[in-house]
C-alpha positions as CSV (number, residue, x, y, z in Angstrom):
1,X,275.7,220.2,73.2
2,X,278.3,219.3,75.5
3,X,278.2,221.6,78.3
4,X,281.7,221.0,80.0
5,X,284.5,218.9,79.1
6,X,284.5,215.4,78.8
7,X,287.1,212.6,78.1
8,X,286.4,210.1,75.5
9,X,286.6,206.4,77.2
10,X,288.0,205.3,74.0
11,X,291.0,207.6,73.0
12,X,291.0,209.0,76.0
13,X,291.0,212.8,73.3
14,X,289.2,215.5,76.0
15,X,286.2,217.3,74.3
16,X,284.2,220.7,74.8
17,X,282.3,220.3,72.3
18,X,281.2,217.4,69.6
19,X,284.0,215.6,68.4
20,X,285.1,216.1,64.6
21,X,287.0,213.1,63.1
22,X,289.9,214.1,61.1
23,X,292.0,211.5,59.0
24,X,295.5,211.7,59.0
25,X,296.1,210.9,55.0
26,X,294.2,209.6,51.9
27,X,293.3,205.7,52.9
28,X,295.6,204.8,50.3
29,X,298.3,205.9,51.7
30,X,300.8,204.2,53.8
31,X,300.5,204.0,57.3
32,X,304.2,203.7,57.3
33,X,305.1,207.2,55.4
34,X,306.0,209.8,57.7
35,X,304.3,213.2,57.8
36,X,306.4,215.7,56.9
37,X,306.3,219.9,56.7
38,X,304.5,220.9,53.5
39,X,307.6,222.3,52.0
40,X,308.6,218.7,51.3
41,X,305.4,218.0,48.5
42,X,308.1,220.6,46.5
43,X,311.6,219.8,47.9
44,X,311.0,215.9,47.6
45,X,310.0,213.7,44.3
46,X,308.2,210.5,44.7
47,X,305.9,210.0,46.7
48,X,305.1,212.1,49.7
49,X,302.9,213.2,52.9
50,X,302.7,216.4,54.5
51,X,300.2,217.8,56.6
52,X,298.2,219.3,53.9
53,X,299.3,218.0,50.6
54,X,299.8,214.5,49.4
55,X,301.4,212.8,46.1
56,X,301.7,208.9,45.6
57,X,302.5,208.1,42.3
58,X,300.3,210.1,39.7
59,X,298.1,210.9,42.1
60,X,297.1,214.3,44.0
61,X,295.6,215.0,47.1
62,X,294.5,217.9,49.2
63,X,293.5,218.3,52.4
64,X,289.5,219.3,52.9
65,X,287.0,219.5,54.9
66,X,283.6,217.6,54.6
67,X,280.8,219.4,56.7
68,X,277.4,218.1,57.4
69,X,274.6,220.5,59.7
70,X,273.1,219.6,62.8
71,X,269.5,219.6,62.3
72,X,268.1,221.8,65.1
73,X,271.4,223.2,66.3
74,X,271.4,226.6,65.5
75,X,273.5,226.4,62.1
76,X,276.0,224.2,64.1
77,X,277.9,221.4,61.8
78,X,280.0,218.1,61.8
79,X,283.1,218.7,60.5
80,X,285.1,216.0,58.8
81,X,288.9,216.1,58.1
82,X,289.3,214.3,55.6
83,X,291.3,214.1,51.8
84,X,290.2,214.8,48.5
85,X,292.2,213.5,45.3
86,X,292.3,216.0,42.7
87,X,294.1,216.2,39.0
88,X,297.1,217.6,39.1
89,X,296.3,221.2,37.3
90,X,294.0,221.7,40.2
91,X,297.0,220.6,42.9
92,X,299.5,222.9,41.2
93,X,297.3,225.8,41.2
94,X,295.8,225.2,44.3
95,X,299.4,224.6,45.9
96,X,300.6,228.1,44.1
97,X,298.3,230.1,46.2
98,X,298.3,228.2,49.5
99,X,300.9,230.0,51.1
100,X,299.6,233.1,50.0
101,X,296.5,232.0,52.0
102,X,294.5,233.4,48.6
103,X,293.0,229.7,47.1
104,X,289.6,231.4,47.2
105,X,290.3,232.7,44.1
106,X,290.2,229.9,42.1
107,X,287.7,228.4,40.8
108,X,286.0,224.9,42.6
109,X,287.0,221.7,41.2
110,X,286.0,218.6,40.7
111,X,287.2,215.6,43.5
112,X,287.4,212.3,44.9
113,X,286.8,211.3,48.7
114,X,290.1,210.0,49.4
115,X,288.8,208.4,52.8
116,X,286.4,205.6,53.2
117,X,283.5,207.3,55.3
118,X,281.2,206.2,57.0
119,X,284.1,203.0,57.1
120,X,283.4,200.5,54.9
121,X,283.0,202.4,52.0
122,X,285.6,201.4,49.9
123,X,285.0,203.0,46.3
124,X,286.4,206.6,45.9
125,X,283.3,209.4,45.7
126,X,282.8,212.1,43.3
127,X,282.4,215.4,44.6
128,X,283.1,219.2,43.9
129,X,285.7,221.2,46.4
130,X,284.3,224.6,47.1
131,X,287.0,226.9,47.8
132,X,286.7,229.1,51.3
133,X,288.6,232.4,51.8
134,X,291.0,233.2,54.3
135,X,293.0,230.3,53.8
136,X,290.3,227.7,54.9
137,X,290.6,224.2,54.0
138,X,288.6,223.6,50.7
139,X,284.9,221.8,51.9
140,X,284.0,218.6,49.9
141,X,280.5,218.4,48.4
142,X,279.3,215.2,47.9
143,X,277.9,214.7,44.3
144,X,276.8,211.0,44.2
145,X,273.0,211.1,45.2
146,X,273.1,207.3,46.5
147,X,276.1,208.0,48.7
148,X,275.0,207.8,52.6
149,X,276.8,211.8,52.8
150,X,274.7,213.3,50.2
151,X,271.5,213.6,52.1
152,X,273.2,214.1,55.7
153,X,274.9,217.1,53.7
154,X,272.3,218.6,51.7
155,X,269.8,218.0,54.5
156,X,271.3,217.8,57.4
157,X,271.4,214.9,59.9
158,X,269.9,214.6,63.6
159,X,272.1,214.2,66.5
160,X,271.7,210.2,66.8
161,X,273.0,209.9,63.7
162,X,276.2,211.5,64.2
163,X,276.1,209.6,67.3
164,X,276.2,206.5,65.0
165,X,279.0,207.4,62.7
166,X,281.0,208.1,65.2
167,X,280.2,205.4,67.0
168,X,281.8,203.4,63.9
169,X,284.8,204.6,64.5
170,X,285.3,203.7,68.2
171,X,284.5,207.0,69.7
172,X,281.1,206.6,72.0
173,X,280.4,210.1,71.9
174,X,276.6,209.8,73.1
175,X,277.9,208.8,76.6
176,X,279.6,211.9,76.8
177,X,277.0,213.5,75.5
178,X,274.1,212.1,78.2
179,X,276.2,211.2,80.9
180,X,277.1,214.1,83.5
């Protein structure tokens, strides 16, 4: 895909390869709370960030990650960082075995799209986590059929069209891409 380096005119990020967004927290989060190490979600009450757990209110999150394939790229995918809210049961246990880097174990669960993607989207999504060994983030399966994810997940999507949503977030990653 991209066969050197390139800088993108937007953010100015440098790229080897195609650019994978990754959200710093659930949308409903505060841009205002600061990150913190992820031994605060247990030393701290209320409501808190860390780099892969957060907790406002009732509310859980986890950190995940959303893949969709590149049609004709040789099993290559898109990969979205991005949150996924789950009951608390499924935080507790998930957080219980992250350290141990053995969440593979459990079982997947039922979750929410914390992040509004492609932007815009405001509602929450269903979705299932699939738990990945190794200590891999969890990967996000989208579950609602009419959702614009479902099919780019379940059947891939061509290169113009992560081109596109990309391109909704500011990056122009197709001018990277084509010029040389």
């Amino acid at each position: 895909m991209l066969t050197s380096s390139r800088q993108c005119r937007c953010c100015g990020a440098t790229f080897a390869q195609l650019l994978s967004l990754a959200c710093d927290r659930p949308d409903m989060c505060p841009e205002d709370m600061p990150q913190q190490d992820n031994t605060a979600i247990i030393a701290e009450r209320g409501d808190v960030l860390t780099d892969d757990f957060c907790r406002i209110g009732d509310l859980h999150f986890l950190r995940c990650v959303l893949a969709v394939p590149l049609i004709g790229g040789d099993e290559e995918e898109f990969v979205l960082g991005t949150w996924a809210s789950v009951s608390r049961e499924n935080f507790d246990s998930y957080m219980d075995l992250f350290e141990l880097r053995e969440t593979e174990t459990l079982s997947n669960c039922p979750a929410w799209l914390s992040n509004a993607i492609p932007p815009g989207m405001g509602e929450p999504v269903a979705g299932m986590l699939h738990m990945r060994p190794e200590g891999q983030y969890p990967e996000l399966m989208i579950s609602e059929t009419g959702h614009p994810l479902y099919p780019l997940q379940k059947n891939g999507a061509q290169l113009e069209e992560l081109f596109d949503l990309l391109y909704s977030y500011g990056h122009d990653m197709a001018s990277l891409v084509y010029d040389a």
